[in-house]
N, C-alpha and C positions, 0 to 999 in steps of 0.2 A: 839727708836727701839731696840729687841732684837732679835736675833734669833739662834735656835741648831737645829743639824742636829735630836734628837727627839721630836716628838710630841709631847709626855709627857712630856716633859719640858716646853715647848713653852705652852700646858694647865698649868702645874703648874705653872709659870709665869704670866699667866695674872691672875691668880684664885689668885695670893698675890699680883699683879700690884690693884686689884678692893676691896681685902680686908684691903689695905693701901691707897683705896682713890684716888687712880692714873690710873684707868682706862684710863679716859675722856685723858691723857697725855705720856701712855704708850702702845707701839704696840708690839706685837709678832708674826715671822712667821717663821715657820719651811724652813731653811735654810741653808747648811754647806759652808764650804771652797772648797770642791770641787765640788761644783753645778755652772753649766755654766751661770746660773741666777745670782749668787752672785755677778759680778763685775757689770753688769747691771744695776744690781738694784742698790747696792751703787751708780751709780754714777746718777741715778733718786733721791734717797731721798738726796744725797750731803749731809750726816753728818760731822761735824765739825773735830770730829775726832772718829776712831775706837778702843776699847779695843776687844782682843782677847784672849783667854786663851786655845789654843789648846791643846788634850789632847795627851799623852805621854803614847805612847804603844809601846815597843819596839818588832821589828821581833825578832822572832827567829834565829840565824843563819845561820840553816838548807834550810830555805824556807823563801818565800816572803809573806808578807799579803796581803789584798786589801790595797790600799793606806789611801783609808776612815780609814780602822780599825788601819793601822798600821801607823806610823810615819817616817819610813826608816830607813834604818841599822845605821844612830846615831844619832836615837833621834830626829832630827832637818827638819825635812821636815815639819812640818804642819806652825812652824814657818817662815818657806822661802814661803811656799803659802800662807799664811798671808799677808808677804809683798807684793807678786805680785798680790794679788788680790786688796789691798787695795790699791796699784799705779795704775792697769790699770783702777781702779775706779774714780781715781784722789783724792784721799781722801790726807786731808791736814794734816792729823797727825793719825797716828798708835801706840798703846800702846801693847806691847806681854809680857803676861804674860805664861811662863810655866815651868813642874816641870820635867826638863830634865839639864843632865848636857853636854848633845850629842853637840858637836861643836858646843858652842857660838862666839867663834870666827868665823867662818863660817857663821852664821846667819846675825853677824853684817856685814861684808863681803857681803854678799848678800843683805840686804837692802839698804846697800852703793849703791851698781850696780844700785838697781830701787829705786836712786834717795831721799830716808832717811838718814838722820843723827841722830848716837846714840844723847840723849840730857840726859837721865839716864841710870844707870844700877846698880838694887840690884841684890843681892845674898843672900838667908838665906839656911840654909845645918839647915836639919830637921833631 
């Protein structure tokens, strides 16, 4: 299963899932981290485990974004709804990938609370 909160992606996805042959074994659906459907659903298909790669948009200072667009003032929110989403889904293993340097301490801190433990953690400074 894959899913992003664009369309366009979720089409180009399965257009390179059927031109690699993997149709018949690859699903996509338009779905983000803050859709009230997401924990639901994970916890209907019971995936083994989840990779997420949330994307990193930092607010402004001045002003707040939507939460969708923005990430919160350090960085680190999309990764904290990552975890809570993939706990109250009951998912047995969560992988967070993202390119933020916003409170990782904080993050790991947070998954601790719902119930994860770190088992990795890279760093590469790009």
């Amino acid at each position: 299963w894959g899913t992003d909160v664009d369309d366009a992606a979720v089409a180009r996805a399965a257009r390179n899932a059927a031109a690699l042959g993997l149709a018949d074994r690859a699903r996509f659906r338009p779905l983000g981290l803050f859709d009230d459907a997401t924990a639901p659903w994970l916890a209907r298909v019971r995936p083994d485990v989840v990779a997420c790669n949330p994307p990193y948009i930092p607010e402004p200072p001045a002003r707040r974004l939507a939460l969708v667009a923005g990430s919160g003032s350090d960085g680190a929110e999309h990764p904290r709804r990552a975890c809570d989403v993939a706990a109250d889904a009951g998912v047995p293993r969560l992988v967070l990938s993202w390119c933020s340097l916003g409170d990782p301490v904080g993050v790991a801190a947070h998954a601790a609370a719902r119930g994860w433990a770190l088992e990795r953690l890279w760093v590469a400074a790009i």
